[in-house]
N, C-alpha and C positions, 0 to 999 in steps of 0.2 A: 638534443635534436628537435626542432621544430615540427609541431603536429602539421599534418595536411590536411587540407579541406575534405580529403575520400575518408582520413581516419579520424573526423571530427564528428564527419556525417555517419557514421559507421556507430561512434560511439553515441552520438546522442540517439540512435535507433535500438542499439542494444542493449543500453544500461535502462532503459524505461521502455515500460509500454504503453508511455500516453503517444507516444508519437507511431503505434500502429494504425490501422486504417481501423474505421467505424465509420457509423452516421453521424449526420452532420447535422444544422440547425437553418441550413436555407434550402428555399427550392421547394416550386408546385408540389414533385411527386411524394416530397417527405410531410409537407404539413399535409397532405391528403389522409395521412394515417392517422391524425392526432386528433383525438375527443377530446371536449372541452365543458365548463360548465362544471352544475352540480349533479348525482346522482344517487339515489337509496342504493344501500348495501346491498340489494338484489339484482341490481341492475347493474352491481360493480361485479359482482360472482360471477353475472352470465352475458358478461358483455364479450365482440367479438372479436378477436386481435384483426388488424387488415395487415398482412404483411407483406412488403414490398422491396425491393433491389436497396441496399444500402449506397448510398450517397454517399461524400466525404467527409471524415468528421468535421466537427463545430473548432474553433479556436479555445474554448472550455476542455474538449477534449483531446488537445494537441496537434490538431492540424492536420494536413498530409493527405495521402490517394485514398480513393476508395479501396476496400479490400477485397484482395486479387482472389480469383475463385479455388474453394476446393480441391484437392487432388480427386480427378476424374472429372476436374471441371464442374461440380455443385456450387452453386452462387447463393454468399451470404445473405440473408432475409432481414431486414429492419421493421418493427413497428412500434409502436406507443402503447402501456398499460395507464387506465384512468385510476388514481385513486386516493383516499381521504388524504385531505394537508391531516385535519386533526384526529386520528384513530378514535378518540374519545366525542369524535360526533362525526361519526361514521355518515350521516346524510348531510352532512354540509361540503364546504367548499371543496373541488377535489384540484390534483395536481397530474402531471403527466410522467410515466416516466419510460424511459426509452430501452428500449430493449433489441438483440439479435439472435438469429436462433441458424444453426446448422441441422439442415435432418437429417435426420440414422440411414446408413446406407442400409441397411436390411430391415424393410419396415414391418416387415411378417412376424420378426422376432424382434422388433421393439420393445425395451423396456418401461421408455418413458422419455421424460426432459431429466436432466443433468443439470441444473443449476450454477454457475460459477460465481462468487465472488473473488477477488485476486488481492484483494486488499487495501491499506492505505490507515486509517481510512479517506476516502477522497479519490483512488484510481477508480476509471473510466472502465467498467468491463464489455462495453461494446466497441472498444478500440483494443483493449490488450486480448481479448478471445481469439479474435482472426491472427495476431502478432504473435501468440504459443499454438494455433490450431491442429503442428503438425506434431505436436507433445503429445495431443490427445486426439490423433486418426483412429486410436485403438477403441477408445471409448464413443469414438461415432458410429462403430458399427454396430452399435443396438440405444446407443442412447441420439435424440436430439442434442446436439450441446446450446445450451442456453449462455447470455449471461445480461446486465442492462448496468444501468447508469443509475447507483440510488439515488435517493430525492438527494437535493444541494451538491451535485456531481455530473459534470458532462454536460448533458442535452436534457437532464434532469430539473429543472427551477436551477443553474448552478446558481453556488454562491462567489461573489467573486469582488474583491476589497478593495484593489488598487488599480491603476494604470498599469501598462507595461511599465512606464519610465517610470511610477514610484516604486514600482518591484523591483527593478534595477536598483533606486540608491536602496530599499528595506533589506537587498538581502547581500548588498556589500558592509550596513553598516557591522558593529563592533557587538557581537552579541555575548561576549565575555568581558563587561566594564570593568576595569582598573580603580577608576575615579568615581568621587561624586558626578561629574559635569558628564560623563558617560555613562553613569549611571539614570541620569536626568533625561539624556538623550536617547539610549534603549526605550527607558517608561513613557515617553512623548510619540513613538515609534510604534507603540504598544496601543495608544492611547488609542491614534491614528488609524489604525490596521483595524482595529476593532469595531471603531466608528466606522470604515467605511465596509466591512461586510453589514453592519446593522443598516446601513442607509440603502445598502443593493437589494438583502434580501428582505430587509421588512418583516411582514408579519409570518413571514414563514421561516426566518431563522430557528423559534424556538422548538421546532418539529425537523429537525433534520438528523434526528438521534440514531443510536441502534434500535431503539427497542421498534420506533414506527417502521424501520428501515425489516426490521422482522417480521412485523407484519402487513408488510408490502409483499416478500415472498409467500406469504401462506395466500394473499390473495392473488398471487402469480400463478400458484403449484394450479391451482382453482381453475383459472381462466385459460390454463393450459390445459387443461382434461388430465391431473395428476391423481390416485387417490392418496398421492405419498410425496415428498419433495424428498427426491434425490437431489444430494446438494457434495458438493466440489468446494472447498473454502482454502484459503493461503492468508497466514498472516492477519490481521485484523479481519479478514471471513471465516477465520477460526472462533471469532469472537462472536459474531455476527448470526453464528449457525450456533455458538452454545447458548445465546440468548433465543435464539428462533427455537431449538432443541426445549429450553425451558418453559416458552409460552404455549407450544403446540407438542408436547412430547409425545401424542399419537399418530401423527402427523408424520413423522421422523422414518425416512427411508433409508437407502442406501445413505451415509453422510461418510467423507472423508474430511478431517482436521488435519491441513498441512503445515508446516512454519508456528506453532503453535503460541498465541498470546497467551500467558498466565491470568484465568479469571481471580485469581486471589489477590491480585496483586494491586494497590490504589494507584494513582498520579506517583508517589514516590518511591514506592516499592519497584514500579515498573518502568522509570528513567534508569535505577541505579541497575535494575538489571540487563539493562541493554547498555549502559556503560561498560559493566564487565563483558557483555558478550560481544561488543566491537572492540575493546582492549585484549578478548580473546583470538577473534579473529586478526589483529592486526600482529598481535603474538603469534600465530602460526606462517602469518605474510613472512614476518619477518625471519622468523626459524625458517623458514622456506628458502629466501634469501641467502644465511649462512651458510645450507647443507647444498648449497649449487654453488659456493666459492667466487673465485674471479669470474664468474660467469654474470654475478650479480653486479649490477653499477652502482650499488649503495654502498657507501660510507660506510667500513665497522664488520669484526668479523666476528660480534656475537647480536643475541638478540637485543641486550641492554643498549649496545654501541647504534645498533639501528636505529632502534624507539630512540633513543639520544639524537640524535641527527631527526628524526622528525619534530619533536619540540623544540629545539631549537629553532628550524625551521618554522614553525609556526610562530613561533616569540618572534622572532625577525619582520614575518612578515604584518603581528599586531601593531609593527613601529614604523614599516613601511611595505606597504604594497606595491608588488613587482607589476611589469607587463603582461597582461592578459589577452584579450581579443578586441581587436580597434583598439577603442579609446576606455574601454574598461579593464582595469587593472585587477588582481587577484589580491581578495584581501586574508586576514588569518580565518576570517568566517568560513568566506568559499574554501579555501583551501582543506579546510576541518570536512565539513559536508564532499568533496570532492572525495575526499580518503574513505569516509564512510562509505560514499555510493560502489566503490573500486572491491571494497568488500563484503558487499553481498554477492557475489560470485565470485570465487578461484577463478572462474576464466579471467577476471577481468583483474588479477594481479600483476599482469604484465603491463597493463595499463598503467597501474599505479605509480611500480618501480619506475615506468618509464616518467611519468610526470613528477615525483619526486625529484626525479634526476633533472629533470629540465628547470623545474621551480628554482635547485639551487644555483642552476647557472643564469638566474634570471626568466625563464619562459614558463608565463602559469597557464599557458593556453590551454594545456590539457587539465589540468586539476581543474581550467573554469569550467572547461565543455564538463566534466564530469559530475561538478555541482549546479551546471544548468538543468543537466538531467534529472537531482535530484527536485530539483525543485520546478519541473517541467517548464522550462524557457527553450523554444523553441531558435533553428538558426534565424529566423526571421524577424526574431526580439519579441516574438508573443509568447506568451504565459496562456498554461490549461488552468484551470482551476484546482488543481493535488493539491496545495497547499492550502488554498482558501477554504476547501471543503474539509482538509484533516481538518482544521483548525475547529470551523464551524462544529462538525461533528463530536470532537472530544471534550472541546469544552459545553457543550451541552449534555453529556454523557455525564462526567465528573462533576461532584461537587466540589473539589477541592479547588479553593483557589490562594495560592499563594504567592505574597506580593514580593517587590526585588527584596526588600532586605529580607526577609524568611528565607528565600532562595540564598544569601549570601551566605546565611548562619549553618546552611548545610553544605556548604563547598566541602568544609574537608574528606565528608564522608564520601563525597561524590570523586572527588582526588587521587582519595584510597583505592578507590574503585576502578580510576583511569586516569593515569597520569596524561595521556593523550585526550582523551573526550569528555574527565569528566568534569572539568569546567562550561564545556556548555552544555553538557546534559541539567544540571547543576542550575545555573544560571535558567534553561528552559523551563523549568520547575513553573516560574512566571508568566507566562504564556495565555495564562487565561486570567490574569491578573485584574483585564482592564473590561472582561467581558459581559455583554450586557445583559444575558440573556444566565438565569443560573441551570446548574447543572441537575443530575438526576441521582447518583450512586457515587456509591464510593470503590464500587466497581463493581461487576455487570452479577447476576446469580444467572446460572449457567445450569442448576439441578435440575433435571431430566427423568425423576423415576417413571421407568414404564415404556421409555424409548428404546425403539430398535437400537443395534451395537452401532456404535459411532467406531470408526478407525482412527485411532488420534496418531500422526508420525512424529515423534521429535528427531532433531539434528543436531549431533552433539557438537558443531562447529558453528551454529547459528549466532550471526552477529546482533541479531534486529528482535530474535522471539528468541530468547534463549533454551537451551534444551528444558530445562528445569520447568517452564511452561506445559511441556507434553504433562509431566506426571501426574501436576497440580489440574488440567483441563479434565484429565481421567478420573484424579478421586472426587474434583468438585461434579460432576456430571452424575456421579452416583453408580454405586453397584450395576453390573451388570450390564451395564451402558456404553462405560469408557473402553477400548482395547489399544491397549499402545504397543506402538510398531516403533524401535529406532534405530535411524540410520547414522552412523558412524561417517561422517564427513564434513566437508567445507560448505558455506553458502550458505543463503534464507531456500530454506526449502528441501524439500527429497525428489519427490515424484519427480519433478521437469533436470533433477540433476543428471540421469543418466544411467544410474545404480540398476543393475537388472532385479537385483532382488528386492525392491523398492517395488520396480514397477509390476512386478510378477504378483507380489502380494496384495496391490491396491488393485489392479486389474482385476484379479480375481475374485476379490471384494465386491468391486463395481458391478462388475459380469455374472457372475455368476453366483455372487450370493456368500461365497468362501471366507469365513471369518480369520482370520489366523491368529494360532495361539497369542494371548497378550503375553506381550516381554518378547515378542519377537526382535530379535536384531541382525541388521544388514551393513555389511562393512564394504 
């Protein structure tokens, strides 16, 4: 059955949150808010936010309306935070970054600001804040909810590598080479992509890290009149708040860890584990599938026979690629990233089934729309910058850098891992192969002794941070510190899932200060 234009639009609004509303990067009343220039570290503490009506986002940050007001009608706030490109010369050159805030509807009993990051790295948190805002009406009524665009993201300095039209062909070509000559054509591709974030952002690429990115929020928490940063993370803002936890561990307020990255885990440790945890989730897709019968339109009435008919599927289409949207056809690439996006939410399994089913009858419309999302391609053929920015980011992060054939010599294990994904998790290992700028760690130190209790939640169905992330976030954070909550389900994430006893116990955390037993679990 052929997608339609209402369930095309539909999907590329809910499979991402770059395409929610935020601030944008034109127009009088938004550069009004933006400081420029150098400033001493005193004058960056007690500078004054000017915050004004949110515009529409920037094309960096996915395009689209401004963000529609509040329930009881509160209208979103935009402004600009000034502050150092290089932390390590706090009075030199500074940068801007962009920031939104919602105020507490009960300001008598205000807590504070609530901090968000949502992840990525590389998502826009002044586009996707307003996009989940009515997740967290519970925690507006004593907190501000915050969240901004770090450096190299958004309305942030982005960083941003290619044209629309060369992101087009980069992200149809063959990112699992067969050959030498496709092996040569990936590495040229690589080369490319590379060179052109160093040529966009220049001398600020090699500061676009976690660690300056942490201490961007302490001088947030500051400029907001916080004595504590209460802080909201998902997904790589788990990462983000364990590095900010470790530089500032007095600092440390209320913090919740959702969708949890594993700090233990290097560049390889942490592809193979997210291979297994989307070969797990696509295992429950698929046992889901079998235990609904003829109800299901997949081929195969066990879960082998499924996963069978998807790789197959995918082999077909590394030989030839079907019809997609206009004049761009669905190759085995989009199709692979299509299937991942469909599994970070159970809701969005019906999605799946249904684009599988259409793939094999020739129609990849829906697996493209679904890998446009992940890779934020908007309907209008523009690109945010999610991609440009993960990239920027981690490979400044990591030191590892390993080149195609390194990446070849570990297929197997990555195979074992996922007969489905792990050839291009495998192969991605390369990624920062050709980049210019080197990295920092071999993965982040997250030890926090002396910080208040972090709430860390793992999800035992988590395709993207696998569960095993939560345990490892707790014992590295240190005694005393870590408290882990886990939730028994599908999807990246807990809180925004639906679970009352998720949101009973982080609410209560947030609110009111209520720890709950560690080794809590919620089914």
């Amino acid at each position: 059955m052929p997608i339609s234009a209402a369930q095309r639009a539909a999907l590329l609004t809910a499979t991402t949150v770059l395409l929610a509303a935020g601030c944008s990067d034109g127009g009088d009343e938004a550069d009004a808010t933006r400081p420029s220039g150098t400033a001493g570290i005193s004058a960056l503490t007690s500078q004054k936010l000017s915050w004004a009506p949110c515009p529409a986002p920037s094309a960096a940050e996915g395009g689209g309306p401004a963000p529609s007001p509040l329930p009881g009608g509160a209208a979103w706030e935009c402004s600009f935070l000034q502050t150092p490109l290089d932390w390590s010369v706090p009075d030199g050159e500074t940068i801007e970054l962009a920031l939104i805030r919602a105020r507490a509807r009960d300001q008598e009993r205000r807590i504070g600001s609530l901090v968000f990051n949502f992840g990525g790295p590389g998502g826009s948190g002044v586009t996707a804040l307003p996009g989940f805002a009515t997740d967290y009406e519970t925690l507006r009524g004593r907190y501000d909810l915050v969240s901004f665009d770090p450096r190299g993201v958004g309305r942030s300095d982005p960083v941003e590598c290619l044209t629309d039209k060369e992101l087009d062909a980069y992200y149809a070509l063959d990112f699992t080479p067969d050959d030498e000559a496709e092996e040569r054509t990936l590495s040229e591709a690589q080369k490319r992509y590379a060179a052109g974030c160093e040529r966009d952002a220049g001398p600020a690429l090699p500061y676009v890290g976690t660690e300056n990115a942490a201490r961007d929020m302490d001088l947030m928490r500051q400029v907001l009149g916080d004595d504590k940063l209460h802080y909201f993370g998902i997904s790589y803002g788990t990462e983000l708040g364990g590095v900010y936890a470790h530089l500032f561990p007095k600092n440390v307020g209320r913090a919740l860890f959702d969708a949890v990255v594993d700090p233990e885990a290097g560049v390889e440790e942490g592809a193979l584990g997210q291979a297994r945890g989307f070969q797990l989730a696509l295992d429950n897709f698929a046992q889901d599938c079998v235990d609904r019968g003829a109800e299901c339109t997949l081929p195969g009435s066990t879960v082998a026979e499924i996963e069978t008919f998807v790789t197959d599927l995918l082999a077909s289409l590394d030989k030839e690629p079907i019809a997609g949207i206009g004049d761009r056809k669905l190759t085995q690439t989009q199709a692979t990233n299509g299937i991942a996006q469909a599994l970070y939410s159970k809701e969005f399994w019906t999605y799946l089934e249904q684009g599988l089913s259409d793939a094999e009858g020739g129609d990849g419309a829906l697996l493209l729309t679904l890998s446009d999302s992940m890779n934020g391609r908007g309907q209008n053929g523009s690109y945010s910058n999610i991609q440009a920015a993960n990239a920027a980011i981690n490979c400044v992060d990591f030191k590892q850098r390993y080149t195609l054939g390194q990446a070849k010599e570990r297929l197997g294990q990555f195979r074992e891992a996922s007969p489905v994904f792990g050839d291009f998790m495998g192969w991605g290992l390369s990624s920062c192969s050709q980049w210019p700028v080197p990295g920092s760690w071999e993965h982040p130190d997250v030890s926090a002794p002396g910080a208040a209790p972090i709430l860390v939640v793992g999800n035992t169905g988590d395709p993207a941070t696998p569960y095993e992330g939560a345990r490892s976030m707790v014992k590295a954070l240190g005694d005393g510190v870590g408290v882990e909550l886990t939730y028994e389900g599908e999807g990246h994430g807990a809180y925004n899932s639906g679970n009352a006893c998720v949101k009973k116990a982080v609410d209560g955390y947030l609110l009111d200060g209520r720890v709950p037993a560690s080794g809590t679990v919620c089914k």
